[in-house]
Residue frames as a rotation matrix with the C-alpha (Angstrom) as fourth column:
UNK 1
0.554 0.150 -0.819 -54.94
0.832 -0.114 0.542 12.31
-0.012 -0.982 -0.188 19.88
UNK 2
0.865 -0.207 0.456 -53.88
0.022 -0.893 -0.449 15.79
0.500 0.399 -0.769 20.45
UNK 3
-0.228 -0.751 -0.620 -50.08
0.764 0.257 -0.592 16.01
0.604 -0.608 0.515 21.91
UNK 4
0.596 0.360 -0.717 -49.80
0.801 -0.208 0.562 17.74
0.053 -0.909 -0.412 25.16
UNK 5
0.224 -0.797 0.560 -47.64
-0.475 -0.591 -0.651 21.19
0.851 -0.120 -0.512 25.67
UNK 6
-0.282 -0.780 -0.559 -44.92
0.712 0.220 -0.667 20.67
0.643 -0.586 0.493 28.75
UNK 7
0.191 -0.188 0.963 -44.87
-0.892 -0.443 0.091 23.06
0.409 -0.877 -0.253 31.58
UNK 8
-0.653 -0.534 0.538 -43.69
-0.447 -0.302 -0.842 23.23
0.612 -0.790 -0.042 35.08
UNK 9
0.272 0.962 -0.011 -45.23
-0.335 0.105 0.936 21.55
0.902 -0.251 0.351 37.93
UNK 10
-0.201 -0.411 0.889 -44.60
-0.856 -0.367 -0.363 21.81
0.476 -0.834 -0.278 41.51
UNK 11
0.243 0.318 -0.917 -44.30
-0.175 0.944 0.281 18.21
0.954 0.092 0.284 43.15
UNK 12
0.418 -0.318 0.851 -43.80
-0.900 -0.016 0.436 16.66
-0.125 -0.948 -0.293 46.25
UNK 13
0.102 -0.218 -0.971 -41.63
-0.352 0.905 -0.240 13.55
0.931 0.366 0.015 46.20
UNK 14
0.494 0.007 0.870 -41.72
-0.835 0.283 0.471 10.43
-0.243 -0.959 0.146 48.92
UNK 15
-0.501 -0.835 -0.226 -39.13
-0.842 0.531 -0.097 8.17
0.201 0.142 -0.969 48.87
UNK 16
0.809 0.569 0.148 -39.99
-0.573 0.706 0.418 4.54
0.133 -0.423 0.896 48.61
UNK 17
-0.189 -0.952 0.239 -37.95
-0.977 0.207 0.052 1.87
-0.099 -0.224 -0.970 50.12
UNK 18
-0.985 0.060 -0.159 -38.24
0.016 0.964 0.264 -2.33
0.169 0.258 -0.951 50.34
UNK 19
-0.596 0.791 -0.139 -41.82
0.803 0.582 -0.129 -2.01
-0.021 -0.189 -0.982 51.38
UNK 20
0.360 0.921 0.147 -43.60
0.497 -0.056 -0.866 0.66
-0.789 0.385 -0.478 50.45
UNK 21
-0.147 -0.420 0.895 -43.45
0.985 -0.143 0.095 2.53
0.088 0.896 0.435 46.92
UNK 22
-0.748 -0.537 -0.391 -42.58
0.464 -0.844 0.270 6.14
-0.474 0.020 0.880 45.88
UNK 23
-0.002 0.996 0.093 -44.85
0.936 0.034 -0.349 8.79
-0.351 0.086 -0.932 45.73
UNK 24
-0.825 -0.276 0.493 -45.30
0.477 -0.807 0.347 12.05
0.302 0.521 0.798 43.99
UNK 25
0.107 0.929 -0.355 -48.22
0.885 -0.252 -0.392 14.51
-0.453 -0.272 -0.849 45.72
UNK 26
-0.309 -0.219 0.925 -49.11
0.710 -0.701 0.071 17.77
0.633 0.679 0.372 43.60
UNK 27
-0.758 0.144 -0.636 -49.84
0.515 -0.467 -0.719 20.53
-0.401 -0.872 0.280 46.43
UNK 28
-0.734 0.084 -0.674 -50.98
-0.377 -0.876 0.301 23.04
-0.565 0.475 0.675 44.03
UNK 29
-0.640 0.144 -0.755 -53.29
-0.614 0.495 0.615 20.68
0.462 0.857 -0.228 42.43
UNK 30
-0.268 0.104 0.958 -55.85
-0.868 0.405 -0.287 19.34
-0.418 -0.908 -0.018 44.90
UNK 31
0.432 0.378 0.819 -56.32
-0.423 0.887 -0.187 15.22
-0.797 -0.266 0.543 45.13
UNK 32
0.800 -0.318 -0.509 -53.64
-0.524 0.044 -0.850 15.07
0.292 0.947 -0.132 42.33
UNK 33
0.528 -0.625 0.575 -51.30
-0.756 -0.037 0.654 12.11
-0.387 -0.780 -0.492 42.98
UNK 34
0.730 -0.108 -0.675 -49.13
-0.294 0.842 -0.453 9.05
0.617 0.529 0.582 41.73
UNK 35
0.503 -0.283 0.817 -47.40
-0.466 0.707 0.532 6.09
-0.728 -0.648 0.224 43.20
UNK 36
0.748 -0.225 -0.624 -45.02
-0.569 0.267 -0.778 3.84
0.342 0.937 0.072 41.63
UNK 37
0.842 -0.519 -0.146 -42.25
0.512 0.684 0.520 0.98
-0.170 -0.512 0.842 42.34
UNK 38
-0.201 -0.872 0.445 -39.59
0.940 -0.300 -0.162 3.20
0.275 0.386 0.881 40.69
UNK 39
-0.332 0.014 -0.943 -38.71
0.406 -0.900 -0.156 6.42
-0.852 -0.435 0.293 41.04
UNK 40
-0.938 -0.046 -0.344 -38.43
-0.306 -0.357 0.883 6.84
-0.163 0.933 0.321 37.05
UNK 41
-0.409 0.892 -0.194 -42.31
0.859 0.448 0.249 4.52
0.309 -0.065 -0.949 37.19
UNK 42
-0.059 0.392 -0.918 -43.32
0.644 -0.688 -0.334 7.22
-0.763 -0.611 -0.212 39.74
UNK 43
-0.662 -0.080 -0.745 -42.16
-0.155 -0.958 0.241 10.82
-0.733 0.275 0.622 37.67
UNK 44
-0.905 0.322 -0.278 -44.11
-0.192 0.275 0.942 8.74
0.380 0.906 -0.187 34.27
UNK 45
-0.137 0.965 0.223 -47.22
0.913 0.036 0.405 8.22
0.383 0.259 -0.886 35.47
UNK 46
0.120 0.349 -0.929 -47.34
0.354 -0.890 -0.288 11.68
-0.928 -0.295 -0.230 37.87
UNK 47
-0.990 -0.101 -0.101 -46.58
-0.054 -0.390 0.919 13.06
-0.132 0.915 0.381 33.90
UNK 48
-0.654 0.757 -0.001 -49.94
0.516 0.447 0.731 11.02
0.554 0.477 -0.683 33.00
UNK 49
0.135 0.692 -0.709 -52.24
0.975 -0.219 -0.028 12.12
-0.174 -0.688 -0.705 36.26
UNK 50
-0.452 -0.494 -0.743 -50.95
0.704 -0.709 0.042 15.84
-0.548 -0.504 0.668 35.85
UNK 51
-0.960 0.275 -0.058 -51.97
-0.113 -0.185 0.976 16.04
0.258 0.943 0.209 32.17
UNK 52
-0.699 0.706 -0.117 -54.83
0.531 0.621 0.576 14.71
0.479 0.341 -0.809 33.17
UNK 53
-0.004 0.416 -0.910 -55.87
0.795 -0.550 -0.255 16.94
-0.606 -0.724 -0.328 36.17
UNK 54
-0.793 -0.003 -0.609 -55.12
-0.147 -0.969 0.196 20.19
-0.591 0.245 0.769 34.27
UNK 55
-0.910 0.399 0.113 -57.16
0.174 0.119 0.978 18.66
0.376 0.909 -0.177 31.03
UNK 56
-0.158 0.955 -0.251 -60.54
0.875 0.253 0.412 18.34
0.457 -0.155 -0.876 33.42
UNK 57
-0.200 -0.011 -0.980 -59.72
0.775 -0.614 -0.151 21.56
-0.600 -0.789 0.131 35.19
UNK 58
-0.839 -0.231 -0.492 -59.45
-0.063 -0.858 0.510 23.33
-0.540 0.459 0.705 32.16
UNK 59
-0.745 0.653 -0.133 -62.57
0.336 0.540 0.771 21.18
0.576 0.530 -0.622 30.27
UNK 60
0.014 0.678 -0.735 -64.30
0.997 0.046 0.062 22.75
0.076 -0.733 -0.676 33.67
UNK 61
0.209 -0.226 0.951 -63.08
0.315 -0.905 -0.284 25.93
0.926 0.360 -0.118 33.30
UNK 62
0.885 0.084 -0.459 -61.10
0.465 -0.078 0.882 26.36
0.039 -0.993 -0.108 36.53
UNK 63
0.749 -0.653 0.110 -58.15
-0.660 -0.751 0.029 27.84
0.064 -0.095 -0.993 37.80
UNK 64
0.571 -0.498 -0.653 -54.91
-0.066 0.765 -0.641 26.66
0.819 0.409 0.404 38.16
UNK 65
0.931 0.289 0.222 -53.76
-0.089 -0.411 0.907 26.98
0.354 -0.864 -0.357 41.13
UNK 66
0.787 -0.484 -0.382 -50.06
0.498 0.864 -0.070 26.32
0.364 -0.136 0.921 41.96
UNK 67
0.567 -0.443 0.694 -47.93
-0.390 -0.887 -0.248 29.03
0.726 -0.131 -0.676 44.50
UNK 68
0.070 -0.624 -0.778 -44.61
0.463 0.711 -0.529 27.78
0.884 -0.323 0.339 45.90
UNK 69
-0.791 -0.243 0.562 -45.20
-0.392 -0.505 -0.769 30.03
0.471 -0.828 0.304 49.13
UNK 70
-0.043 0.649 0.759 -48.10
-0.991 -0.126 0.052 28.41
0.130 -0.750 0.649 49.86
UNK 71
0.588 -0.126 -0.799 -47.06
-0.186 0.940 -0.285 25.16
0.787 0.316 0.530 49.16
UNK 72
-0.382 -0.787 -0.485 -44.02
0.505 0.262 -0.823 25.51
0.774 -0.559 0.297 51.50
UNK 73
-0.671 0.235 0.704 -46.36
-0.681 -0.572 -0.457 27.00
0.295 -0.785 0.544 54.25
UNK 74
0.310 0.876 -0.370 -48.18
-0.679 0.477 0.558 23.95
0.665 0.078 0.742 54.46
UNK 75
0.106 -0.505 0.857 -47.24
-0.951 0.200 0.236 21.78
-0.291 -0.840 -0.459 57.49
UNK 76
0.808 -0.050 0.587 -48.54
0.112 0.991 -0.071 18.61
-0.578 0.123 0.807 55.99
UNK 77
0.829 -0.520 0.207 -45.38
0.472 0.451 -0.757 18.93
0.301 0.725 0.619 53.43
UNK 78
0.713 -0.628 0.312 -42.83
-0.692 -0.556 0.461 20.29
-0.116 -0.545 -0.831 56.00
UNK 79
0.108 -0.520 0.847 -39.86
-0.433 0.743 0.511 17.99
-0.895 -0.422 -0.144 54.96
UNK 80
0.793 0.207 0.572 -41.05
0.461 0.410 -0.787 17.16
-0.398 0.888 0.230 51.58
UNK 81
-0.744 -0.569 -0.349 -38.15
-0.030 -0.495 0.869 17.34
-0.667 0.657 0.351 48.77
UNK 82
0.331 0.790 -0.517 -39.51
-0.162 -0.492 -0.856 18.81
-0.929 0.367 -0.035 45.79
UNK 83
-0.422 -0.574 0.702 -39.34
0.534 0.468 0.704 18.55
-0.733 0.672 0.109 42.33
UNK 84
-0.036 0.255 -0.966 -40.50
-0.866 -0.491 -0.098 20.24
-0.499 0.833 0.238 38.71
UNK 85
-0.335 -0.106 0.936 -41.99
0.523 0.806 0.278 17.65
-0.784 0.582 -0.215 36.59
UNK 86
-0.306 0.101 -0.947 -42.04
-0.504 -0.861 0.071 18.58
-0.808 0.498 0.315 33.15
């Protein structure tokens, strides 16, 4: 299996609490997402879905899309803390 390079990736993070679990939405990345009981569960699989989205985007020859001005101009993610998974 070939190993993956690292980079940068703009996240949203939702906090989970006793009842529901913690999410991670890529903006920049459409219908890219992961869920998880942990926070550290959460950042490991959004790693897994991220790789994966770029791998079919690029296997499609698409763009990447992924601009933190338009990310933070989005209402649905007014509030959202962010993150850089790498």
């Amino acid at each position: 299996m070939e190993k993956r390079q690292k980079g940068k990736v703009l996240s949203s993070l939702n906090r989970g609490n006793d009842v529901t679990a913690y999410g991670v939405i890529v903006p920049g990345l459409p219908g890219c997402l992961s869920v998880g009981d942990t926070l550290a569960e959460t950042t490991k699989n959004a790693e897994e879905v991220i790789g994966t989205w770029i791998e079919t985007a690029l296997d499609a020859d698409s763009t990447l899309p992924n601009r933190l001005e338009m990310v933070r101009a989005n209402p649905d993610h007014a509030g959202d803390a962010f993150a850089v998974i790498v």
